[in-house]
C-alpha positions in Angstrom: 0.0 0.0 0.0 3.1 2.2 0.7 4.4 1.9 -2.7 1.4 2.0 -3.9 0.6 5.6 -2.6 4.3 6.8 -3.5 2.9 5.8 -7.4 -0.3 8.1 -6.7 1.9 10.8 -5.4 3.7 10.7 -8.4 1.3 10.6 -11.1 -0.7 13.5 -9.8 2.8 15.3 -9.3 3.3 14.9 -13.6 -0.9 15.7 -13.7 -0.1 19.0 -12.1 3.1 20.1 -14.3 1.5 18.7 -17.4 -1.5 20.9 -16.4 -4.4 18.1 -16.3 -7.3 18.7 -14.8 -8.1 15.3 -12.1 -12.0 14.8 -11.4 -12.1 12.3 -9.0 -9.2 9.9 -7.2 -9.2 7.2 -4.8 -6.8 3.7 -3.3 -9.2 0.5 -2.9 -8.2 -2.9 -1.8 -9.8 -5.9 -4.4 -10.0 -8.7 -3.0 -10.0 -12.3 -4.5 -13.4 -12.5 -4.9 -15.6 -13.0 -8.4 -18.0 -10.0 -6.8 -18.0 -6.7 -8.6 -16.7 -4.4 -6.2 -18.0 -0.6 -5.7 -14.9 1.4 -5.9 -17.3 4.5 -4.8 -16.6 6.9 -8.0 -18.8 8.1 -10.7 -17.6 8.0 -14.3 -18.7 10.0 -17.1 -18.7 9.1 -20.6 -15.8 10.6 -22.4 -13.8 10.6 -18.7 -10.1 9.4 -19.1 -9.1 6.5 -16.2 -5.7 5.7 -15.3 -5.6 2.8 -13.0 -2.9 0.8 -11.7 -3.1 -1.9 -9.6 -0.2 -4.5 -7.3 -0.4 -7.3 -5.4 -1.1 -11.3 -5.9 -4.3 -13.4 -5.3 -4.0 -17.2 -4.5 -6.4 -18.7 -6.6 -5.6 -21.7 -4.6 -4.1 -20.7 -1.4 -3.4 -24.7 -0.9 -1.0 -24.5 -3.8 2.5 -21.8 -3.1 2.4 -21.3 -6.7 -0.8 -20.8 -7.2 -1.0 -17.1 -7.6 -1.7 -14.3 -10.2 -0.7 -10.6 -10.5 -3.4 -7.9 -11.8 -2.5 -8.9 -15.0 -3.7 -12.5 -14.4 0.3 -14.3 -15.2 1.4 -16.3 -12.0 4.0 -19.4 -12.1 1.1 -21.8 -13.1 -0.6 -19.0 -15.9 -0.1 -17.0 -18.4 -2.4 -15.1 -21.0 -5.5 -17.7 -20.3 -8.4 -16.8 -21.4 -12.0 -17.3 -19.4 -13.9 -20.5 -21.0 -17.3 -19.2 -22.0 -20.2 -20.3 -20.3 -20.6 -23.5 -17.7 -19.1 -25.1 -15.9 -16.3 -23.0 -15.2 -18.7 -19.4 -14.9 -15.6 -17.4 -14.8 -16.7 -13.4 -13.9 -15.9 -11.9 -17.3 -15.4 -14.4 -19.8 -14.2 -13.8 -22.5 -11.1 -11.9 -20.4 -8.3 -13.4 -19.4 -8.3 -15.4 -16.0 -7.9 -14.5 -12.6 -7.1 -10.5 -13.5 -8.2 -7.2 -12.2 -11.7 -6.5 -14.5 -13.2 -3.6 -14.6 -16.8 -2.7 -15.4 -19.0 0.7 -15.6 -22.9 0.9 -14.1 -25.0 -2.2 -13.4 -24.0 -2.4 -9.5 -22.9 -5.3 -7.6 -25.1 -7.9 -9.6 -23.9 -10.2 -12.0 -24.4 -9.8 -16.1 -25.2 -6.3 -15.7 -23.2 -3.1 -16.8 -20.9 -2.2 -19.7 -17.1 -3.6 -19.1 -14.6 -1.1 -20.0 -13.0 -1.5 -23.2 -9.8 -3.7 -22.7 -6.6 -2.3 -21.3 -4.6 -4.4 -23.7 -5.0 -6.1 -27.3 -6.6 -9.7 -27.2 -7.1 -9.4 -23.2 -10.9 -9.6 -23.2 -13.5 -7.0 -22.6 -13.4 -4.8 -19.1 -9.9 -6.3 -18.9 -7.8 -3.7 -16.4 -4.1 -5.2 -15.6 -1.7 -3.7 -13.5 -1.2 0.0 -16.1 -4.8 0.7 -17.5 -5.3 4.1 -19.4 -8.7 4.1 -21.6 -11.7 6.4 -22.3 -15.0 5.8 -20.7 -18.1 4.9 -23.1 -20.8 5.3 -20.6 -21.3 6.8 -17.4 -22.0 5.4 -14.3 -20.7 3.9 -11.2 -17.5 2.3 -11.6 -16.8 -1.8 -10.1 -13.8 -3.9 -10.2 -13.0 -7.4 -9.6 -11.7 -10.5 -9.4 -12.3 -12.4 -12.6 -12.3 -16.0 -10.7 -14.9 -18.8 -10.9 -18.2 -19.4 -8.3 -15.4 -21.4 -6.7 -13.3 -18.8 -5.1 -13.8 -20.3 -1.5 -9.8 -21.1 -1.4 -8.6 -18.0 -2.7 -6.5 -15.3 -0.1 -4.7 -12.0 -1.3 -5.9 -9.0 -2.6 -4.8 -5.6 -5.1 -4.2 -3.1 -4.2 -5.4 -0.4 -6.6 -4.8 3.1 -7.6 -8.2 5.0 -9.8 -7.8 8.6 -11.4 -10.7 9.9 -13.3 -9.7 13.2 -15.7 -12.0 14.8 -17.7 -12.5 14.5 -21.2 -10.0 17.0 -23.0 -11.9 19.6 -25.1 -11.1 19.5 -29.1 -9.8 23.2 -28.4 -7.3 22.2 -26.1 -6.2 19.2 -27.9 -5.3 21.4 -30.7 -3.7 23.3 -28.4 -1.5 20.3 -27.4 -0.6 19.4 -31.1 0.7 22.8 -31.6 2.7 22.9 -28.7 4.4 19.9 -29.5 5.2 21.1 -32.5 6.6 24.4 -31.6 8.5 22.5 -28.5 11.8 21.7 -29.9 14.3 20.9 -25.9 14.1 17.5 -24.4 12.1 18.6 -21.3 9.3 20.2 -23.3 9.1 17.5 -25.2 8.8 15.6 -22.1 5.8 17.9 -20.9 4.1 17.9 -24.1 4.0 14.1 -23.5 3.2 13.6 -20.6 0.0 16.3 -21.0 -0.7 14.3 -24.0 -0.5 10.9 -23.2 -0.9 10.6 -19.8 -4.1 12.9 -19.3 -4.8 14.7 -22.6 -5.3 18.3 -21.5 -8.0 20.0 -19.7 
């Protein structure tokens, strides 16, 4: 959780140079359950989210090596994706297994809301990882997750996660960006210019 907060502190330290404009912030703990979990923000469509997320889950705390990152790769997996459908009834099929999902509106229930677009290629849909950065479609509350099976009585561990919400970047300002970079020219701007485009567009 420590390191985990140093990370916040830093990314809002390159918000604030790069000039971004942060809505809404906050650390949860995920634990190693298939449940949707409220992370108590409201997203609108169009918002910007940066998550990141550390930590392992036993997805069989019988077995040592029996344990995932947020990205779902442990000793035993790596890049496996959710069988569709029974028996298995994984959370989010079809995302990859036991990895941080994420999801937008629907509340705690399962089947409902819109999962956010993957954080990586060929990942699955509401896919988050350990380094997510994506646009909202919808608004709404946002949940995360464990994407495990109805059998996640064994499991132990948690994530320990890190949500930013910035506001969608007006086409005025993103224009503004573009020129910047353009006139910047020194290493350091250059630097700025990426970070206020890449990490958080502009305000």
């Amino acid at each position: 959780m420590k390191l985990l907060s140093k990370m916040a502190g830093v990314s809002t330290l390159l918000m604030l140079w790069a000039g971004a404009s942060l809505r809404a912030e906050t650390i949860l703990t995920v634990q190693g359950l298939p449940i949707w979990q409220d992370s108590g923000i409201d997203v609108r469509a169009g918002d910007y989210l940066r998550i990141t997320a550390s930590g392992k889950i036993h997805y069989n705390r019988n077995d040592r090596r029996a344990y995932t990152d947020p990205n779902g790769t442990g000793p035993l997996l790596h890049d496996r994706p959710a069988p569709v459908g029974p028996p298995d009834g994984f959370l989010g099929p079809p995302t990859i297994v036991y990895s941080l999902v994420g999801k937008i509106g629907g509340g705690k229930d399962l089947g409902t809301g819109t999962p956010l677009p993957e954080g990586a290629p060929g990942k699955g849909p509401g896919f988050v990882g350990s380094d997510y950065y994506q646009k909202s479609p919808v608004s709404g509350r946002l949940f995360l997750a464990y994407n495990d099976h109805e059998r996640y009585w064994d499991n132990a561990g948690s994530f320990q996660v890190h949500v930013e919400v910035q506001e969608a970047p007006t086409a005025a300002c993103s224009s503004q960006v573009a020129q910047g970079w353009r006139r910047c020219r020194r290493a350091e701007c250059r630097l700025r210019r990426w970070v206020r485009s890449r990490v958080f567009p502009c305000r």
